[in-house]
Biotite code that builds the C-alpha atoms (Angstrom):
import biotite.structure as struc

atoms = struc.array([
    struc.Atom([0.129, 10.803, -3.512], chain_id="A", res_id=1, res_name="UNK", atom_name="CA", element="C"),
    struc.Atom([1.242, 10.449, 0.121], chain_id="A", res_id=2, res_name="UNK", atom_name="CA", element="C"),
    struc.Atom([-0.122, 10.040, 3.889], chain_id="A", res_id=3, res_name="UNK", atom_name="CA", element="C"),
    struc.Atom([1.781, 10.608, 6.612], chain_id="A", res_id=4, res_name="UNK", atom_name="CA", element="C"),
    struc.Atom([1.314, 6.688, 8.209], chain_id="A", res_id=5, res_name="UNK", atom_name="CA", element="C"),
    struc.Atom([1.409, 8.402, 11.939], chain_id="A", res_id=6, res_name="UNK", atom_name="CA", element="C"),
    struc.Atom([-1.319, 10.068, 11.306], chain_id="A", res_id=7, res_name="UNK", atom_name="CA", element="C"),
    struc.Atom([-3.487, 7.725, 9.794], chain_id="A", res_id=8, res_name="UNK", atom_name="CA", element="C"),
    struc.Atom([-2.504, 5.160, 12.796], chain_id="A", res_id=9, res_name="UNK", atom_name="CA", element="C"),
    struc.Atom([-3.106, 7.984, 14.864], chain_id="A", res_id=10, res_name="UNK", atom_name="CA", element="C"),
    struc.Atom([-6.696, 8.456, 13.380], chain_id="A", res_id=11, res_name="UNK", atom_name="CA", element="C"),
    struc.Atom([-7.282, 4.532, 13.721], chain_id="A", res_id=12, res_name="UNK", atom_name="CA", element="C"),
    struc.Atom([-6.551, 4.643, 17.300], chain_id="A", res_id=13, res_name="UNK", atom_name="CA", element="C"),
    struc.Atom([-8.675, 7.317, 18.261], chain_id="A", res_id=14, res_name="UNK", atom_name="CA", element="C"),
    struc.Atom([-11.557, 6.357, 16.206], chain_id="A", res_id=15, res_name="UNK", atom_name="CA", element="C"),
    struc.Atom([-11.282, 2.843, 18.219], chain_id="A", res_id=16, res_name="UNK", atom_name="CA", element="C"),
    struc.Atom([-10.899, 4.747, 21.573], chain_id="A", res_id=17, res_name="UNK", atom_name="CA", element="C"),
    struc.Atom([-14.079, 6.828, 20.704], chain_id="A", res_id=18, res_name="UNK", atom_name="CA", element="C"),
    struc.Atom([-16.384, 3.593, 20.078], chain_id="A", res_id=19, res_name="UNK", atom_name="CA", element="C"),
    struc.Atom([-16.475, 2.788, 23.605], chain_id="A", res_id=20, res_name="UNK", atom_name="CA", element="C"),
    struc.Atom([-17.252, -0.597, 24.813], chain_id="A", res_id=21, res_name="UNK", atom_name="CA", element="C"),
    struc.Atom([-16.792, -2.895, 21.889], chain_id="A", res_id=22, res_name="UNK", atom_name="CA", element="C"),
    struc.Atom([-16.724, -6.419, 21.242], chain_id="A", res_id=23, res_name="UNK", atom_name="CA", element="C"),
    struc.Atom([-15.189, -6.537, 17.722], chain_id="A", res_id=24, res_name="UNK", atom_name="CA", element="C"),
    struc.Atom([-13.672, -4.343, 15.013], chain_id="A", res_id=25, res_name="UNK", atom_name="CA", element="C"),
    struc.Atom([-12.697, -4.229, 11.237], chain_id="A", res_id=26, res_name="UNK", atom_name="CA", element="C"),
    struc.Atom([-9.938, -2.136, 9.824], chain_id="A", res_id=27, res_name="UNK", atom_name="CA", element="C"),
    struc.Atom([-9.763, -1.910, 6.171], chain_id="A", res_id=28, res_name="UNK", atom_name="CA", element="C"),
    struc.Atom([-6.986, -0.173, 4.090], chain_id="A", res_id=29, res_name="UNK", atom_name="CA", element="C"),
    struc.Atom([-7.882, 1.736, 0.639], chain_id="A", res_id=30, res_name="UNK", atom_name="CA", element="C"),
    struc.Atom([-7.388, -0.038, -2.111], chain_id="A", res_id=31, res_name="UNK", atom_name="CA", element="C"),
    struc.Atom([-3.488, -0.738, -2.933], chain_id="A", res_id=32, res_name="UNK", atom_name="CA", element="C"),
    struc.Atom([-2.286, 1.985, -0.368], chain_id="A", res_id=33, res_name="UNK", atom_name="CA", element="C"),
    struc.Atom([0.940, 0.612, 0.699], chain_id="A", res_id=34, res_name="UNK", atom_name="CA", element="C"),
    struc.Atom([2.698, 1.502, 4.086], chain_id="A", res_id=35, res_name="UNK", atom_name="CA", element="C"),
    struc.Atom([6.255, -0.256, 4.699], chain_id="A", res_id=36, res_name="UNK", atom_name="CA", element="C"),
    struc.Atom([7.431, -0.446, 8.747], chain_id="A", res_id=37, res_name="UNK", atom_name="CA", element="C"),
    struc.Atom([10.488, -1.285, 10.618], chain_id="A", res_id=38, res_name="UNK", atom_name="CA", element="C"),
    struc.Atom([10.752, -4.281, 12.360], chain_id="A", res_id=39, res_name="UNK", atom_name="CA", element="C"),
    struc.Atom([12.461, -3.537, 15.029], chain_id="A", res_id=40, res_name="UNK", atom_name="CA", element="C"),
    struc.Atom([11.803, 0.420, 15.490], chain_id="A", res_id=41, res_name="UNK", atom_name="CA", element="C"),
    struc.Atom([8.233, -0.158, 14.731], chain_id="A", res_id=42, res_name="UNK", atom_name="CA", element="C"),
    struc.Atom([8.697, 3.158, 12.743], chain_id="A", res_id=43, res_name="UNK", atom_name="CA", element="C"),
    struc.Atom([7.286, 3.636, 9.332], chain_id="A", res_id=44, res_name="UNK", atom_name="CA", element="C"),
    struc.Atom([10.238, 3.384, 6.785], chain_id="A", res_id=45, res_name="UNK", atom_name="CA", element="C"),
    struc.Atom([8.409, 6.036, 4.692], chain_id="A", res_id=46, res_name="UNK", atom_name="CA", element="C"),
    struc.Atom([4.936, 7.651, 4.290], chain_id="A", res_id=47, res_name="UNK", atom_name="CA", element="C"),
    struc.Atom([1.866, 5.644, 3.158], chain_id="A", res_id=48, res_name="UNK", atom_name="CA", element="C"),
    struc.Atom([1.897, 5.419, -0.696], chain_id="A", res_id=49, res_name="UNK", atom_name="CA", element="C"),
    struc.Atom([-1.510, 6.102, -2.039], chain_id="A", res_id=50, res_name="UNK", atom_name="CA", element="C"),
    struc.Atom([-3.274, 3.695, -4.502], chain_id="A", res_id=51, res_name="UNK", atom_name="CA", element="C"),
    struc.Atom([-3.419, 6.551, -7.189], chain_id="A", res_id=52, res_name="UNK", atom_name="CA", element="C"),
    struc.Atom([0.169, 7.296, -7.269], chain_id="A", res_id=53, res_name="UNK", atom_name="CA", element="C"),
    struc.Atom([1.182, 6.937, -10.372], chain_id="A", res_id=54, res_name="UNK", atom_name="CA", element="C"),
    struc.Atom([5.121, 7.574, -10.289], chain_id="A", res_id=55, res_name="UNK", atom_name="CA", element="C"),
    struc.Atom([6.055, 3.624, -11.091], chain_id="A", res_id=56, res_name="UNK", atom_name="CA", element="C"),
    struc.Atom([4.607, 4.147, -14.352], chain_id="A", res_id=57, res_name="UNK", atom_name="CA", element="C"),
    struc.Atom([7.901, 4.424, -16.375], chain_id="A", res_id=58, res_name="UNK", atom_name="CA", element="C"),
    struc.Atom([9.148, 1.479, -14.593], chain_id="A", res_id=59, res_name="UNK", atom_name="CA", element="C"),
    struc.Atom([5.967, -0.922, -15.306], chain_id="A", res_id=60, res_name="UNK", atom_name="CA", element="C"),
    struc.Atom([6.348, 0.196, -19.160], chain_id="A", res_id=61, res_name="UNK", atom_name="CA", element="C"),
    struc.Atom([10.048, -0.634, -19.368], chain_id="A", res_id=62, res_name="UNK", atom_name="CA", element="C"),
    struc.Atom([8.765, -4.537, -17.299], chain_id="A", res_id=63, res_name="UNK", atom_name="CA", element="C"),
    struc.Atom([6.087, -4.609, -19.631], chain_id="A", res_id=64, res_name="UNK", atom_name="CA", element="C"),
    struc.Atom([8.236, -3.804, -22.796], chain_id="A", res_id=65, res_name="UNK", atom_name="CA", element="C"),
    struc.Atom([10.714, -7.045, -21.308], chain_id="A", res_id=66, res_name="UNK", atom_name="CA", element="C"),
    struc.Atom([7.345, -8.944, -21.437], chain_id="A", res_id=67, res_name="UNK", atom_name="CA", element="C"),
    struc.Atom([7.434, -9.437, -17.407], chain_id="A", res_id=68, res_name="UNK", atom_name="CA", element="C"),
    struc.Atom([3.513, -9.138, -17.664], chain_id="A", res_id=69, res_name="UNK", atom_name="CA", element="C"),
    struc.Atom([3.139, -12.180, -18.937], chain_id="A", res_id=70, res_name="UNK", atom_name="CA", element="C"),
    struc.Atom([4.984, -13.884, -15.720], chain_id="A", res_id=71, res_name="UNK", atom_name="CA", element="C"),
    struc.Atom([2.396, -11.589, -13.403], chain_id="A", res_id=72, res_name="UNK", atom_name="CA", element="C"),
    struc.Atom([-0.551, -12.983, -15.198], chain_id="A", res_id=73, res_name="UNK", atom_name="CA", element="C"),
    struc.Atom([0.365, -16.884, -14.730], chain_id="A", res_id=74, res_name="UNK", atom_name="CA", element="C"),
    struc.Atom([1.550, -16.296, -11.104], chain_id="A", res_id=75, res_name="UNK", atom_name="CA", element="C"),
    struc.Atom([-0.830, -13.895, -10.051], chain_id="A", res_id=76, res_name="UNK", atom_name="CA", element="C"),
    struc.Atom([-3.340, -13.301, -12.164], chain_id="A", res_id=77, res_name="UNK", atom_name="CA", element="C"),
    struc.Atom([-2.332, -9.862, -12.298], chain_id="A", res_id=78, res_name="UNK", atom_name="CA", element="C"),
    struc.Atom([-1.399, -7.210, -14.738], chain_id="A", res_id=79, res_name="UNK", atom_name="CA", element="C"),
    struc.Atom([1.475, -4.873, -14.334], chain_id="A", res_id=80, res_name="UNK", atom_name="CA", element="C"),
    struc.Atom([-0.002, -1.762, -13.450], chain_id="A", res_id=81, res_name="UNK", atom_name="CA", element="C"),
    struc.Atom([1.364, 1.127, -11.041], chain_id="A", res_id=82, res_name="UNK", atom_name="CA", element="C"),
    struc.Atom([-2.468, 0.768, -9.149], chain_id="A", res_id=83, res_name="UNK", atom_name="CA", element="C"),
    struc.Atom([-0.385, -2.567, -6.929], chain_id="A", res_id=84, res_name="UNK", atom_name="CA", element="C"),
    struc.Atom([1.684, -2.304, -4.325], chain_id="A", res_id=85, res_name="UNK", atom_name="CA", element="C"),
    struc.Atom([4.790, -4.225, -5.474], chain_id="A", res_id=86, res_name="UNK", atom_name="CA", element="C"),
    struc.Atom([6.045, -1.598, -7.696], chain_id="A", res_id=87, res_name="UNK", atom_name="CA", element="C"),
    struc.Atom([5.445, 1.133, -5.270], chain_id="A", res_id=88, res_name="UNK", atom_name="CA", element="C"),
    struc.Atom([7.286, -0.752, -2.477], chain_id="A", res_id=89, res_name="UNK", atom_name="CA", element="C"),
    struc.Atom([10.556, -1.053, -5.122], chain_id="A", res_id=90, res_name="UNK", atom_name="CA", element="C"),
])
């Protein structure tokens, strides 16, 4: 699952433009939706990959038969699972 990340910036700027005066705002993303930019473009590299994608699943099995979920747990506290963002940036 994909968004295109123009849009959604799009969407975030006009739903800010449409509040009118304003002395504060909170922008929140959904869940583990991961969008990577260019630095100096300021370009998305690729679309927004969606917390329920689920195409890094072979690759977390084949980490997970190494045993690399073990290292995730002590450092992070988290399991290997396609739901984070890590594997979906690779």
């Amino acid at each position: 699952m994909e968004h295109d990340p123009e849009i959604l910036f799009s969407n975030v700027r006009d739903s800010i433009d449409a509040t009118g005066d304003i002395d504060a705002i909170g922008i929140d993303n959904q869940g583990e939706t991961v969008v990577a930019w260019d630095s100096e473009s300021g370009f998305p590299i690729y679309n927004a990959i969606v917390w329920q994608d689920q195409r890094t699943t072979d690759f977390i099995t084949k980490l997970n038969a190494k045993g690399a979920e073990e290292i995730t747990l002590k450092l992070a506290g988290l399991p290997l699972d396609p739901y984070f963002s890590a594997s979906k940036l690779r």
